[in-house]
N, CA and C of each residue as an Amber inpcrd file, in Angstrom:
protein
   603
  94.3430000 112.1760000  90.9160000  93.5830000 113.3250000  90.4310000
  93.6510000 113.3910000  88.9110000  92.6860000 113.2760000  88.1770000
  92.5550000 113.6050000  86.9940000  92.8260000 114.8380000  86.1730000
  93.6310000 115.0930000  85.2020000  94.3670000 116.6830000  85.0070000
  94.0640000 116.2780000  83.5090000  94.2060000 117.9350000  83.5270000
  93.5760000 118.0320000  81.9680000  94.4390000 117.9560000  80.7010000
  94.2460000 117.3400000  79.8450000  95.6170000 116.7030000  78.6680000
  96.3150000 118.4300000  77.9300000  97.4730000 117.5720000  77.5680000
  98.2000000 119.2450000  77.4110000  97.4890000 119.7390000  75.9180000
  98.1890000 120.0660000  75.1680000  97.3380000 120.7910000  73.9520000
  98.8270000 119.9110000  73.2540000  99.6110000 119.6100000  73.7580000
 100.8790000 119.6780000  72.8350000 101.2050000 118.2540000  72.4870000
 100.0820000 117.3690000  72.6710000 100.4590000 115.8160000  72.7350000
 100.2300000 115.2020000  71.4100000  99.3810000 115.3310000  70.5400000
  99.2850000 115.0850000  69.3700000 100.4660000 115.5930000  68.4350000
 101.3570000 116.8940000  68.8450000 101.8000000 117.3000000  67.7650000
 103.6160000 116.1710000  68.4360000 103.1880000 116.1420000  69.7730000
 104.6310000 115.6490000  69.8660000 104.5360000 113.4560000  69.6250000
 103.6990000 113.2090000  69.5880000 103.3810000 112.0260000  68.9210000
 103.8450000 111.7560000  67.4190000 103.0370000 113.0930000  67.1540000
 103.6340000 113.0150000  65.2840000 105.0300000 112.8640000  65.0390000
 105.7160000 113.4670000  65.9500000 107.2030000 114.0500000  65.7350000
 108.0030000 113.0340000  66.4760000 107.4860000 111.8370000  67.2060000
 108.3480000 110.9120000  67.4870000 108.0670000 109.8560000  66.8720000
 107.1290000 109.5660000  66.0520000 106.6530000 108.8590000  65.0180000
 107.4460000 109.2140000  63.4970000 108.0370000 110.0740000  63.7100000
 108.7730000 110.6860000  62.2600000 109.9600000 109.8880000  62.5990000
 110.7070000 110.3290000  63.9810000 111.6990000 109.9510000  64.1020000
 111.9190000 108.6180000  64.8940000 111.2130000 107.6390000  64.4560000
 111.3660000 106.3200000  64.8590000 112.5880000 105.5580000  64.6570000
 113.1030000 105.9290000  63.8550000 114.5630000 105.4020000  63.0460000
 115.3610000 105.7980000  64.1860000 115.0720000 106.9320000  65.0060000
 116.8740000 107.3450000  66.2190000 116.0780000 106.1550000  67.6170000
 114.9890000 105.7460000  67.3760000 114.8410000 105.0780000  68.5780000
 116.0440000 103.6760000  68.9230000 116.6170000 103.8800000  70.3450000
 118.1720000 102.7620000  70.0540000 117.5650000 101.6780000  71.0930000
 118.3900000 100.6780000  70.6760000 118.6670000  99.8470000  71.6130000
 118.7630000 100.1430000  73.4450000 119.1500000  99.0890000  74.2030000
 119.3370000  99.0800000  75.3510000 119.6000000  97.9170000  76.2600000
 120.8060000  97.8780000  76.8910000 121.0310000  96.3520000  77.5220000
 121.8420000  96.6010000  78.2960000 120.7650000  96.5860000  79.6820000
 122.1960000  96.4520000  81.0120000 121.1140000  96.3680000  82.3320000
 121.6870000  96.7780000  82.9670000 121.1180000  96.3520000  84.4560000
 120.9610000  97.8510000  84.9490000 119.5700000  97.8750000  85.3270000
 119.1410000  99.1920000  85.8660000 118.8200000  98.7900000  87.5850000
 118.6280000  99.7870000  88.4010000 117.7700000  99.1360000  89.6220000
 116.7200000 100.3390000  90.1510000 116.6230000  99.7680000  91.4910000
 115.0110000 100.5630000  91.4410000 114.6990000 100.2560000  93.0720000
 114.8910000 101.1810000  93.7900000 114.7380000 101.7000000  95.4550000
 113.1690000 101.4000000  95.0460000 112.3820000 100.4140000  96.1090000
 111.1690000 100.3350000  96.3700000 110.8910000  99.8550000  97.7010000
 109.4510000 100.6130000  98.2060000 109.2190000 100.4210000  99.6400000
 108.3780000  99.2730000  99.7330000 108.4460000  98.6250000 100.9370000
 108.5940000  97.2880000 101.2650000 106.5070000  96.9510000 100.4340000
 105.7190000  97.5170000 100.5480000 104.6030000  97.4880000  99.8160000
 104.5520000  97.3290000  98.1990000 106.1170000  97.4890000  97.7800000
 105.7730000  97.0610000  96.4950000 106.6960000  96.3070000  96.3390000
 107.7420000  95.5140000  96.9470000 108.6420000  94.6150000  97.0660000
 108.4160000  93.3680000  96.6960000 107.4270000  92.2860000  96.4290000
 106.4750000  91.6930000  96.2650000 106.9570000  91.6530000  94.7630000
 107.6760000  90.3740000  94.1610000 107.6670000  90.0370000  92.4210000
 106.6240000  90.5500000  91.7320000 105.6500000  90.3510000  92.2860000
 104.2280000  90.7820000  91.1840000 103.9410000  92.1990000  90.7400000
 104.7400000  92.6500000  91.8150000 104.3560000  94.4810000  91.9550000
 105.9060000  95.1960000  91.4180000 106.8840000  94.3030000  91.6100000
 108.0260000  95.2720000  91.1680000 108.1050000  96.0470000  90.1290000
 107.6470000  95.2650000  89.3770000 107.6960000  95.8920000  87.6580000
 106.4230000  95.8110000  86.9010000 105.2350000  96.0260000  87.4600000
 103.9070000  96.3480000  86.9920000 103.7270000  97.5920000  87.1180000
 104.3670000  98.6800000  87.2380000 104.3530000 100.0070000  86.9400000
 102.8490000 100.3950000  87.3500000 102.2110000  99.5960000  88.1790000
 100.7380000 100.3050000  88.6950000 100.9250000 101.5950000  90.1140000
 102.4980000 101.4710000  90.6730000 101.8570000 102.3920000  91.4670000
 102.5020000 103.5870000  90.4790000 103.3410000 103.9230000  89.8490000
 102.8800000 105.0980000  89.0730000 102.0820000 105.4580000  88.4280000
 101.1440000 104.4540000  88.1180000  99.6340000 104.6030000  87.7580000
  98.6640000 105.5430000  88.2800000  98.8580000 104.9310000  89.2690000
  97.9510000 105.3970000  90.2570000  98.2430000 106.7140000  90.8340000
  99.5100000 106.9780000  91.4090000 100.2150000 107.9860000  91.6140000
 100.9250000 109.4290000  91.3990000 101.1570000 108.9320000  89.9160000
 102.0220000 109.7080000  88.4940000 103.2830000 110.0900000  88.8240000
 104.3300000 110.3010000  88.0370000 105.4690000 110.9550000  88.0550000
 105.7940000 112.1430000  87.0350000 106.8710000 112.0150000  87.1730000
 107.6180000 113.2670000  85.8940000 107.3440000 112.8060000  84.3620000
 107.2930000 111.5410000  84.1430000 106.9020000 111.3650000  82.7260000
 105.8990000 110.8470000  82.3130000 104.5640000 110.8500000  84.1070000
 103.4380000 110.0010000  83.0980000 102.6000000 110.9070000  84.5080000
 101.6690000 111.5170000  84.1580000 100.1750000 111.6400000  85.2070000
  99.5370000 110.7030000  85.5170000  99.1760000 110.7570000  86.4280000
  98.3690000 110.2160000  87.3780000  97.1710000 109.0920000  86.4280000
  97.0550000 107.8860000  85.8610000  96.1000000 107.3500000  85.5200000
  96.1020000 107.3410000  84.0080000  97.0710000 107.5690000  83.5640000
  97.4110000 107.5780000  82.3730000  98.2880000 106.1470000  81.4910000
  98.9320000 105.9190000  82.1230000  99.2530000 104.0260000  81.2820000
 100.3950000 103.7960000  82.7460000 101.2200000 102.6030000  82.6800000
 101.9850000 102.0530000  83.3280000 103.4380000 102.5360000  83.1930000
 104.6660000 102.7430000  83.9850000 105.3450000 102.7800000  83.9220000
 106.2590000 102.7490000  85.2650000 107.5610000 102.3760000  85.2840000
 108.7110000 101.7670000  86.3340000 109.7670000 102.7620000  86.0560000
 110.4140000 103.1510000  87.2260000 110.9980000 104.0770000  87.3270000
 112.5700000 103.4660000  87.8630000 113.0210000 103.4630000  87.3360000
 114.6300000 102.7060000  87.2670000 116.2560000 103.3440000  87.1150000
 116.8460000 103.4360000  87.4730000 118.3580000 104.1200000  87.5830000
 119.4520000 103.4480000  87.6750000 120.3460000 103.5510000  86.5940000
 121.1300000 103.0410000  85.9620000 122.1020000 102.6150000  87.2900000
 122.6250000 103.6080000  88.5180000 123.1960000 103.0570000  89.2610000
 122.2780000 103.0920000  90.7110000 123.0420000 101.9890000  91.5740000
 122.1860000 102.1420000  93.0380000 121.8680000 103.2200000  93.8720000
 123.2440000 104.4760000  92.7690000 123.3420000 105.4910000  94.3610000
 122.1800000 106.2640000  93.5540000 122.0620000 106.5850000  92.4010000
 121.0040000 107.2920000  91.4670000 119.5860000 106.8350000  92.2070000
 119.1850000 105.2310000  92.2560000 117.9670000 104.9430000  92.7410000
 117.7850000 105.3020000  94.1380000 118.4750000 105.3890000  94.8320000
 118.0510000 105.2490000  96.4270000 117.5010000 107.2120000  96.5560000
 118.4070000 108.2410000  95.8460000 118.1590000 109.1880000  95.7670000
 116.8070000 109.3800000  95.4020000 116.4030000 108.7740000  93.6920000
 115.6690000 109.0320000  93.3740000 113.8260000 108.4970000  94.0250000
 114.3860000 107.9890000  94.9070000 113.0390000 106.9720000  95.8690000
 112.6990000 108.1810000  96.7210000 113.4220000 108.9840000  96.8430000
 113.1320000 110.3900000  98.3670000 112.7010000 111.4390000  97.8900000
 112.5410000 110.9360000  96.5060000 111.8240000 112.5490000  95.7550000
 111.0650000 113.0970000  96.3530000 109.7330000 112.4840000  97.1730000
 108.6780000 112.8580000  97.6680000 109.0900000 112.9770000  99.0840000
 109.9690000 112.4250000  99.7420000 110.3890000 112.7040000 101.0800000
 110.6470000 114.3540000 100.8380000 111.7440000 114.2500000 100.1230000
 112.4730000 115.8960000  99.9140000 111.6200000 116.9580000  99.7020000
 110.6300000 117.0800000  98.7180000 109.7760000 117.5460000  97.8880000
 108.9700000 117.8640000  99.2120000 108.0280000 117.0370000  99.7940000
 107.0310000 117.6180000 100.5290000 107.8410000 117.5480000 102.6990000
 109.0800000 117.8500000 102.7660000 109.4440000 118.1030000 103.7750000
 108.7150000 116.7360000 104.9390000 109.1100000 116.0330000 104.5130000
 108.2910000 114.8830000 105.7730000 109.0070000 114.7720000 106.1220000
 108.4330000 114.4730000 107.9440000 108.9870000 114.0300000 109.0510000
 110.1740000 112.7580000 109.3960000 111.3580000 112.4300000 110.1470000
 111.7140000 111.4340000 109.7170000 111.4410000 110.1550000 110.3540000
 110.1950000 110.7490000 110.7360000 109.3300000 109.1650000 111.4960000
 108.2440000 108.8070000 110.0270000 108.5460000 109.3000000 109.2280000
 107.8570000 108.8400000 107.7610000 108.8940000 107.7560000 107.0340000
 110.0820000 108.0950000 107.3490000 111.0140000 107.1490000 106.6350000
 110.4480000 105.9240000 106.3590000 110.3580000 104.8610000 105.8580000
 110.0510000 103.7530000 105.0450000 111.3830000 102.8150000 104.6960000
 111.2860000 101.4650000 105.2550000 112.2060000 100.6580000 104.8860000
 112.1560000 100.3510000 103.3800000 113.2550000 100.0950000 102.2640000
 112.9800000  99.3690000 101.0910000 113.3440000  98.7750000 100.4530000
 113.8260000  98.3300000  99.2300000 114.3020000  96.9850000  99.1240000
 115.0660000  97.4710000  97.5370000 116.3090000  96.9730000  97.7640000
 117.0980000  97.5630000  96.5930000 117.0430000  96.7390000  95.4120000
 116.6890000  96.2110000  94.2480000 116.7190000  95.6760000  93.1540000
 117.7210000  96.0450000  92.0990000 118.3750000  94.8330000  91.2470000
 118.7910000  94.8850000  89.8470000 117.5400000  93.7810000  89.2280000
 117.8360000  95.0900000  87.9520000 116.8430000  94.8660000  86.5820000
 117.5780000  94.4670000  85.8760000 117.4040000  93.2540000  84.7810000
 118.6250000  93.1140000  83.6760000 117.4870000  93.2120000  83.0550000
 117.5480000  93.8170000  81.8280000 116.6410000  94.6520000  80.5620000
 117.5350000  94.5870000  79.4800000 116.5880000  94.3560000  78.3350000
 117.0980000  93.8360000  76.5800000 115.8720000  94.5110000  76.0800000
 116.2610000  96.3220000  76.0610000 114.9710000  97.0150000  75.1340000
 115.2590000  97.0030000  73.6550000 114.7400000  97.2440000  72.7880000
 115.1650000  97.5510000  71.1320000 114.1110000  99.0360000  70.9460000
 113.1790000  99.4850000  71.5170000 113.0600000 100.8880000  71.1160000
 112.9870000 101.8820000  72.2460000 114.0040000 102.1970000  72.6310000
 114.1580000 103.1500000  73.4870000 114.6560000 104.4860000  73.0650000
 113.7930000 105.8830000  73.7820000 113.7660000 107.1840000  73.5540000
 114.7250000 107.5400000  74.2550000 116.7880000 107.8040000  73.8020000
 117.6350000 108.0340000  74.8550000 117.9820000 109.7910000  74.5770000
 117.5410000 110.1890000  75.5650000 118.0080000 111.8160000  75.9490000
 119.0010000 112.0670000  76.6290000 120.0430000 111.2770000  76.8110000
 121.0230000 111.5710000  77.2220000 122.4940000 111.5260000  76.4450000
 121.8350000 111.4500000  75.3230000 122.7020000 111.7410000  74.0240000
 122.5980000 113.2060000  73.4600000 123.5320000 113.6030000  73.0660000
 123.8100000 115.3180000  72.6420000 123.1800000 114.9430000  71.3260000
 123.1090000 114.1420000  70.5410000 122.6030000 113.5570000  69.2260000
 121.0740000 112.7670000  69.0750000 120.5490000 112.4540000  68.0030000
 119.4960000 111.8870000  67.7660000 117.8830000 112.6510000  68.4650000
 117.1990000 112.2680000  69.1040000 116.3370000 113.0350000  69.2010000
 116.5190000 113.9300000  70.0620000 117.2530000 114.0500000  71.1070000
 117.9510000 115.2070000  72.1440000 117.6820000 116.2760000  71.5370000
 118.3220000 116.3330000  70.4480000 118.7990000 117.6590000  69.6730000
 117.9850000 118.4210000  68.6390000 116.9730000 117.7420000  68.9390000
 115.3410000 117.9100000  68.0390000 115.1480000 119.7560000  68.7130000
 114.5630000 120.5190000  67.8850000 114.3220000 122.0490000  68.7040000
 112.9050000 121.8430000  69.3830000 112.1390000 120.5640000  68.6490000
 110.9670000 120.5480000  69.0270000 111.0120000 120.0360000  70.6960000
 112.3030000 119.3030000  71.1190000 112.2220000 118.8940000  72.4800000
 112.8200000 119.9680000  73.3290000 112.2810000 120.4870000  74.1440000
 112.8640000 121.4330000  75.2350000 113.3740000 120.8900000  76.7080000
 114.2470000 119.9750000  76.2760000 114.4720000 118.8730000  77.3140000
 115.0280000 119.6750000  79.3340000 115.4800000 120.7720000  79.0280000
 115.8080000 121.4570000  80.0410000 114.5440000 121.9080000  80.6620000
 114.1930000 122.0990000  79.6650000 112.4610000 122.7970000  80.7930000
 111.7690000 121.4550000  81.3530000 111.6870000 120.2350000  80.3930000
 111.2510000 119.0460000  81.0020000 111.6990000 118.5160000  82.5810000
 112.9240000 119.0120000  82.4850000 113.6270000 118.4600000  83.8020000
 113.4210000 119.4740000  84.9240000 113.0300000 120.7140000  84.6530000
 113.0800000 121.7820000  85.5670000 111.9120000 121.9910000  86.1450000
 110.9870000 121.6360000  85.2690000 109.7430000 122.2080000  85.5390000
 109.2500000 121.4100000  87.1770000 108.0400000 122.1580000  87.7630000
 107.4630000 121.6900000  88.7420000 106.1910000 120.6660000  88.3810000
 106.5670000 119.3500000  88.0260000 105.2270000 118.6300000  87.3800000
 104.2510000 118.7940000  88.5710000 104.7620000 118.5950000  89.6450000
 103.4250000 118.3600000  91.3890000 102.8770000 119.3820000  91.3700000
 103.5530000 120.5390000  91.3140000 102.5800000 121.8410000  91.2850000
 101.2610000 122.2360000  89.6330000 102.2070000 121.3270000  88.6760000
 101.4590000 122.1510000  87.2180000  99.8150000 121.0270000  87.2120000
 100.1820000 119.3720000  88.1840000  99.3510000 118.2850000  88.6160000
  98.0850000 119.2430000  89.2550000  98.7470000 119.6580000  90.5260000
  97.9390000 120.5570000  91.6120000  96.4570000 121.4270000  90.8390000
  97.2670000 122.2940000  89.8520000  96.8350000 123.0330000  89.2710000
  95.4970000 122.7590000  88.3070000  95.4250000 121.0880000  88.1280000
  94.6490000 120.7020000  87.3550000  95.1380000 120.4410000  86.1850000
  96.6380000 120.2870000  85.3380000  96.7810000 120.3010000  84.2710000
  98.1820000 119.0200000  84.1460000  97.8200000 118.3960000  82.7140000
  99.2080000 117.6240000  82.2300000 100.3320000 118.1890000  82.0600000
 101.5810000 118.2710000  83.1180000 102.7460000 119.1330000  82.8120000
 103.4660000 118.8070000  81.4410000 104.3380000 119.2570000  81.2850000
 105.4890000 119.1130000  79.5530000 105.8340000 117.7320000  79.4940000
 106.7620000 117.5130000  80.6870000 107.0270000 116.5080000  80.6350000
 106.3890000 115.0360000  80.6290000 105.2740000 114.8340000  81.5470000
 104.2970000 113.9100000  81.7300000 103.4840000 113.6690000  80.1270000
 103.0470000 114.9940000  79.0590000 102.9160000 114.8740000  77.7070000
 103.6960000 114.1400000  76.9760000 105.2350000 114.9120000  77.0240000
 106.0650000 113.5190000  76.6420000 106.2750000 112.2360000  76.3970000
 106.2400000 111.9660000  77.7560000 106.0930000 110.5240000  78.7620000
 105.2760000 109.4980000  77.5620000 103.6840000 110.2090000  78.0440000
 102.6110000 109.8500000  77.1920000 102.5650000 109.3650000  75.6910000
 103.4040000 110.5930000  75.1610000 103.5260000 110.4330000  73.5280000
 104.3670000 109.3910000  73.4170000 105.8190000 109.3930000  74.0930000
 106.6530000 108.4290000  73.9540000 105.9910000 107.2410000  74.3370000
 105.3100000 106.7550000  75.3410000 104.7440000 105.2920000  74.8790000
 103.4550000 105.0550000  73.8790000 102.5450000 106.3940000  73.5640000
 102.1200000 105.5610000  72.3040000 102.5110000 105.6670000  71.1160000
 103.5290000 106.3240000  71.5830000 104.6030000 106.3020000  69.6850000
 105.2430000 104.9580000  69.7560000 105.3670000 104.2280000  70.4500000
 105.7500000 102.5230000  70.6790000 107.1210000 102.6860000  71.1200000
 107.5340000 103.2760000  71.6960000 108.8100000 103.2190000  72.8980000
 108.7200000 102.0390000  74.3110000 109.3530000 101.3860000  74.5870000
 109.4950000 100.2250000  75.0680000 109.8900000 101.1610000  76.4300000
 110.7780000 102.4090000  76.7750000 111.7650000 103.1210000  77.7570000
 112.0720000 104.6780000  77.3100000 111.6940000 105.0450000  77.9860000
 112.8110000 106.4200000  77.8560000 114.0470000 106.3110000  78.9090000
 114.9540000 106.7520000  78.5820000 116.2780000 107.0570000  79.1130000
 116.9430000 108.3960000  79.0070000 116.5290000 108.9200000  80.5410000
 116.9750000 110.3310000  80.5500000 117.6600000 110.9990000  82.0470000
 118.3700000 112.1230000  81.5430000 119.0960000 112.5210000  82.8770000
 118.1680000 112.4350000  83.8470000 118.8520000 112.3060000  85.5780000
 117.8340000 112.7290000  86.4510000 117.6600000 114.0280000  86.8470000
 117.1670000 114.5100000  87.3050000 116.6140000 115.6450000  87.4970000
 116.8550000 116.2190000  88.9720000 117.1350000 114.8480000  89.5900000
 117.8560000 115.3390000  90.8840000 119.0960000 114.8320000  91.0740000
 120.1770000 114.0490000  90.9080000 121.0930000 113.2980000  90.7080000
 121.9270000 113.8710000  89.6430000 122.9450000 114.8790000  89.5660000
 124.1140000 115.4660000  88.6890000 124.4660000 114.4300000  88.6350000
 124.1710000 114.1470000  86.9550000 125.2500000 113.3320000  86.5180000
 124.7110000 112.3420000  86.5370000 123.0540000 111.8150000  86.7780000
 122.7180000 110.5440000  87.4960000 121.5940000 110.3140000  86.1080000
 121.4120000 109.2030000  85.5350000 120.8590000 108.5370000  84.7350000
 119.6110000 107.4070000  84.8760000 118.5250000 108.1460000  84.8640000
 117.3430000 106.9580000  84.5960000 116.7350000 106.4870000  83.3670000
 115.9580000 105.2340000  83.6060000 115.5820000 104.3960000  82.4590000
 113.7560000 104.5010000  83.3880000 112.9030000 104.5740000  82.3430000
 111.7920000 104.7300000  82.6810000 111.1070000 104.0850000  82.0470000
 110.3700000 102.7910000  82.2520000 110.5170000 101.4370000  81.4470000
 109.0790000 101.1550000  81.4940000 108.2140000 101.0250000  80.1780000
 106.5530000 100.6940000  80.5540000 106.5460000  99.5800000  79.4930000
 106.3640000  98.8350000  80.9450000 105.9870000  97.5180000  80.4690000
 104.9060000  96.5760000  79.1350000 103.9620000  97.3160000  79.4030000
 102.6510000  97.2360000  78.4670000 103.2200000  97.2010000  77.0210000
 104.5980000  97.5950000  76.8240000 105.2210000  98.0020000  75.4970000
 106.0840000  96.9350000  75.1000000 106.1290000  96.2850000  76.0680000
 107.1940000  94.8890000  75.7560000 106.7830000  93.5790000  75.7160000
 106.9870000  93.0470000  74.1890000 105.5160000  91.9760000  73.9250000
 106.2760000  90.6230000  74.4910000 107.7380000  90.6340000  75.3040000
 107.7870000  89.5170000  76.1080000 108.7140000  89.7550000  77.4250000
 108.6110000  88.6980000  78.3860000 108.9210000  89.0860000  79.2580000
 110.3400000  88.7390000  79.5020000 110.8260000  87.9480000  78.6820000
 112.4240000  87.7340000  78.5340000 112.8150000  88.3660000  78.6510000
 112.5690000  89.8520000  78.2400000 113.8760000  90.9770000  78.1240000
 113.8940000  91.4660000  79.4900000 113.1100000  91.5520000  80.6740000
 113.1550000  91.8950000  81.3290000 113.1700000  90.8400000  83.0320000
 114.2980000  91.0540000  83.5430000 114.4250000  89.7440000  84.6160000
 114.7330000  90.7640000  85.4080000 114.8150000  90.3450000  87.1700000
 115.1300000  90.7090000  88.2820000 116.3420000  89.9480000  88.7880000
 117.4180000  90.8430000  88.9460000 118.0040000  89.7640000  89.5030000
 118.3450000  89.3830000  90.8220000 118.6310000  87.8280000  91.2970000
 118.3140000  87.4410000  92.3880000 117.0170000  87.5110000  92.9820000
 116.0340000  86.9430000  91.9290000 114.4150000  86.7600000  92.2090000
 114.3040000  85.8550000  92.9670000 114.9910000  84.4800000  93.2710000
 114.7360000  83.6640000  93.9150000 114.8720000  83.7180000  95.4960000
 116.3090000  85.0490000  95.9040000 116.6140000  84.5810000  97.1610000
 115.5430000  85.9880000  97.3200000 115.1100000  86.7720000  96.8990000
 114.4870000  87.9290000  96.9040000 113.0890000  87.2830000  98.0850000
 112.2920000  86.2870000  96.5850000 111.4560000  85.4940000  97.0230000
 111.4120000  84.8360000  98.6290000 112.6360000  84.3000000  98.9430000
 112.8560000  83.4560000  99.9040000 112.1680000  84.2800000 101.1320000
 113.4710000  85.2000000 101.3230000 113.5360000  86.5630000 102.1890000
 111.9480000  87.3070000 102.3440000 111.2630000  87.9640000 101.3950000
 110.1350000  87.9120000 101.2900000 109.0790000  87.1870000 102.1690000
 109.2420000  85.8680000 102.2970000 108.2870000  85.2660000 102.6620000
 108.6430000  84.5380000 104.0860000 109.4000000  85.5370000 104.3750000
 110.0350000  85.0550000 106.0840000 109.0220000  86.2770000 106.4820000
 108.5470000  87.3500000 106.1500000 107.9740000  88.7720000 106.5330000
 107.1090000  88.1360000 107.1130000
């Protein structure tokens, strides 16, 4: 569904464009709960079904992005968002396939620092996490956070890295590809036996 752009995206572009200098590094192994339809090398990390779909930091049809968590128990949680969220049945359950990411970003937006852009007044990072993006979607409109999202990749952010929102204590990396001019930095690991397994289906 197509939703209408926030009013607040230009001014928060400017303001992560100022502060390009706190954008940090990043190097470790993230992973990423996916159902057996996007399990498939080609699809793991082409960030098209949040494309198509949208999340908390990007609407529906707006650029690419992969949704990733620093530990396994963080991802498997964070895969049931929509189970939880819209009360489905548990004959909806979905088998899926657990992945490590090894990732080598150099401009990443990290909010999970009390310092650097966190601490900006212009970011209202608590309301970002609180808010109802599915309902503000519903409504016809780009929620806070999904503006964000937006600004942060065309301010040239490679990742944002921020608390989860359902997971105390639980840490995601939200990784758009389109931003990373090679593919070195980013590997799967155990692609090969992944592959193997795969193609017994």
């Amino acid at each position: 569904m197509k939703v209408k752009s926030n009013p607040r995206y230009d001014a928060l572009v400017a303001e992560l464009k100022k502060f390009r200098r706190l954008y940090s590094k990043w190097e470790g192994v993230a992973f990423r709960a996916a159902p057996l339809e996007f399990a498939r090398l080609t699809k793991l990390l082409d960030g098209k079904g949040n494309l198509k779909i949208g999340g908390r930091w990007l609407a529906a049809g707006t650029f690419r992005a992969v949704n990733l968590s620093v530990t396994q128990e963080t991802a498997i949680k964070e895969s049931n968002a929509n189970f939880t969220y819209y009360n489905f049945a548990l004959s909806d359950v979905k088998p899926k396939v657990i992945v490590g990411v090894q990732l080598r970003l150099a401009r990443v937006i990290d909010l999970t620092s009390p310092t650097g852009i966190r601490a900006q007044p212009w970011l209202p990072l608590a309301e970002l996490l609180a808010e109802d993006w599915r309902k503000v979607n519903d409504a016809g409109h780009e929620s806070q956070s999904q503006t964000f999202g937006r600004a942060a990749h065309d301010a040239g952010a490679e990742a944002l890295l921020v608390p989860s929102a359902r997971v105390r204590g639980g840490v995601n990396l939200v990784y758009f590809p389109e931003s990373v001019s090679s593919r070195e930095v980013v590997k799967i690991l155990g692609e090969d036996e992944l592959l193997r397994w795969l193609k017994k289906r």
